[in-house]
N, C-alpha and C positions, 0 to 999 in steps of 0.2 A: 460473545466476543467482548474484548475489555471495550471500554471509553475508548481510548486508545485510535484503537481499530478501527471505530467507526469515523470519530472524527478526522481520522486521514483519511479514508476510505470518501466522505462526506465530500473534503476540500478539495480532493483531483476531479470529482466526477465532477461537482460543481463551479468548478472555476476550472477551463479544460488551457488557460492561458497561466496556469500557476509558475510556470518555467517565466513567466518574463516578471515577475517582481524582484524587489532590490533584494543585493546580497544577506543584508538584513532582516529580512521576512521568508528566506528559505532556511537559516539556518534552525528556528525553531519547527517549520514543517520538515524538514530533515529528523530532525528529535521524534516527532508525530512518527514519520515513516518510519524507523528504526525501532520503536515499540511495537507497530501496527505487525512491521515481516516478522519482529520477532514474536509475537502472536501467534498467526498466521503460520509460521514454521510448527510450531507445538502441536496447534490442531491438526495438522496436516500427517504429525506422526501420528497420530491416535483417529484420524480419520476412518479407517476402516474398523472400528471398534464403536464407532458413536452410532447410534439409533437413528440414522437419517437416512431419505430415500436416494438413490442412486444420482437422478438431479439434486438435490440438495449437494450432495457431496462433490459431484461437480461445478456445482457453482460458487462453493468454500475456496475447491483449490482454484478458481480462475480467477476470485478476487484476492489469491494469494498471491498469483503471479502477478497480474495485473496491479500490485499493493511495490513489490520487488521491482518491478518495471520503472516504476513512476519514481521509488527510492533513489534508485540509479540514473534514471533523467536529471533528478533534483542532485545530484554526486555530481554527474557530468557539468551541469551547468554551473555551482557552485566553485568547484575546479577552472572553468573557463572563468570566470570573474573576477577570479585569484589570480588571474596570470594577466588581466588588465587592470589590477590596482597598480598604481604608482609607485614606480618602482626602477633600479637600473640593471643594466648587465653587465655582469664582473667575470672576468678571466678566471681561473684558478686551477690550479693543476691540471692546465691544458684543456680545461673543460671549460665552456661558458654559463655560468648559472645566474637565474634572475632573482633579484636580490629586493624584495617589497621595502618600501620606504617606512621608516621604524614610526608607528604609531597607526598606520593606516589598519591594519590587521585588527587590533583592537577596537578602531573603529566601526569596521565589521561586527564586531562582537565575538571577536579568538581571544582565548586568551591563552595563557603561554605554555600551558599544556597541550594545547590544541593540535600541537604540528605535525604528529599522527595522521590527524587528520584532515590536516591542507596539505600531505602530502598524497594524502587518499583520492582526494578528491580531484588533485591534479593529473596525478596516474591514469585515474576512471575518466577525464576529459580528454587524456591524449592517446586514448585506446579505444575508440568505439569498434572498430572488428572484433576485441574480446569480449566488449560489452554484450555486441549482437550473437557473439557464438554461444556465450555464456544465457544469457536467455533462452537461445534455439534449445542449448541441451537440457536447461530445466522443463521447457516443457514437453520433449520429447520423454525426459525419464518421472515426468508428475511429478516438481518439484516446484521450487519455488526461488528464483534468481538472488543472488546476492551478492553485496560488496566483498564480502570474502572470497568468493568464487571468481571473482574478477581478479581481483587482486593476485591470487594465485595461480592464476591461467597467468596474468601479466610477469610474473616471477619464472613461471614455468618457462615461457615459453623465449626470455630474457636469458635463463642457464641455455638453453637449447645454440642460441644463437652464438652463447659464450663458447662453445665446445666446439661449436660448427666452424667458428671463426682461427679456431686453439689447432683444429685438426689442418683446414688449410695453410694456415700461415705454416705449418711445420713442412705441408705437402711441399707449400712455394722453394723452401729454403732447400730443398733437395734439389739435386740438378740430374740430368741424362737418365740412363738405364737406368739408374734408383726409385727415382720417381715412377719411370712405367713399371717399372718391379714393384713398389708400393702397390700402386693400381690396381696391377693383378691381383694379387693377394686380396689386396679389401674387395675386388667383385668376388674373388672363389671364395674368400670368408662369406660373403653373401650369402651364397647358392647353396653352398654346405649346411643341411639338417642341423641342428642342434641335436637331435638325435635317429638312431636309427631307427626301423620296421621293428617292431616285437618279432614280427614272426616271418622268416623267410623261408624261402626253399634253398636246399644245400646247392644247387647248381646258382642262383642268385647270390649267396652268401660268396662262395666262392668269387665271382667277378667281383662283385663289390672291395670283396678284400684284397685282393688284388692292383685294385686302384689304388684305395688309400694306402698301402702299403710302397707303392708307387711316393705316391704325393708327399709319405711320411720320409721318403730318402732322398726326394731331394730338396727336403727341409733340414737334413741331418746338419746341414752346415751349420745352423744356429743352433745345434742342442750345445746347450751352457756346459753341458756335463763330459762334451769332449773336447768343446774347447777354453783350456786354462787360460791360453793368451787372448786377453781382452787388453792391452794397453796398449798406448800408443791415441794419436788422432786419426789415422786413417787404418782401413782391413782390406786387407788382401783373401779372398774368397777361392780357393780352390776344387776342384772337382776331385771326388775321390780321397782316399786316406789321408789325415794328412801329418 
């Protein structure tokens, strides 16, 4: 293992209070840890090719994760520390965002490239459920936890909420019979296979076809391809030819 490695590996075991030193003395054990995973991630791919006994190899990867763990403690709290330096909150496009008092940051020791990274680190402070999933699933599939991994779960799951939020607000703007007509639809879209059995028996095929055949006419209303008239702001829907 590099220098690297061990000396972060060294400073958590032995000082197990590393989380409460000043903002100033985590940033360079942040440095420490960010060598150490990325180490620790390398070996880990090439783990089952190295001449080691079975415990050895497991005690690699659990000071891998246990190296990731501690990286993202040191993120989490570093992000907390940043969000009590001095600092105000300002209004802006509707949004409230805190705004550090110009000089303090550097004080720190950021400098102005940094803000990557104090945005990182704020993210990983105000997400510990993704922290703690993102752990669970590294060492559920023998890996090893990381700020990327977090971060992308934080993003993921950020679009998800976006969409969720995109599809209601449109549900709300609907009124009466629309909306429970909506409804239906997205639960039988549910329910409905993406695809069929490979292999049925002709009397099954037949009901089955039957249905959807069904289901496809009284869809017919919305086939584009019969009907030309789409103008106007409101649609009159009728049953049968039209």
């Amino acid at each position: 293992m590099t220098d690297g490695t061990n000396v972060f590996q060294a400073l958590i075991k032995r000082d197990p209070a590393f989380l409460d030193r000043p903002l100033a003395d985590l940033l360079p054990l942040r440095f420490m840890g960010d060598v150490a995973v990325s180490a620790y991630r390398a070996l880990i791919r090439n783990l089952k090719d190295l001449p080691l006994s079975l415990e050895e190899k497991e005690s690699r990867l659990k000071d891998g994760q246990d190296a990731g763990k501690a990286l993202l403690m040191i993120e989490a709290r570093i992000g907390d520390l940043l969000n009590h330096l001095p600092g105000e909150d300002v209004h802006r496009g509707g949004h409230l965002s805190r705004y550090t008092v110009p000089g303090e940051l550097e004080k720190a020791g950021f400098g102005r490239k940094d803000r990557h990274k104090i945005s990182a680190s704020k993210a990983i402070a105000a997400h510990p459920k993704e922290v703690a999933e993102v752990i669970d699933e590294a060492i559920q599939n023998e890996d090893i936890p990381t700020k990327t991994a977090v971060l992308n779960k934080i993003a993921y799951k950020k679009e998800l909420a976006r969409k969720k939020g995109f599809r209601e607000a449109t549900n709300l703007e609907m009124m009466g019979e629309a909306a429970i007509y909506l409804s239906k639809l997205e639960t039988a879209l549910h329910y409905i296979p993406t695809h069929p059995p490979k292999e049925l028996r002709e009397k099954d095929f037949l009901r089955i076809k039957a249905i959807a055949i069904l289901i496809l006419k009284r869809l017919e209303v919305f086939d584009e391809k019969k009907d030309k008239d789409s103008a106007g702001r409101g649609r009159r829907l009728s049953e049968g030819k039209r």
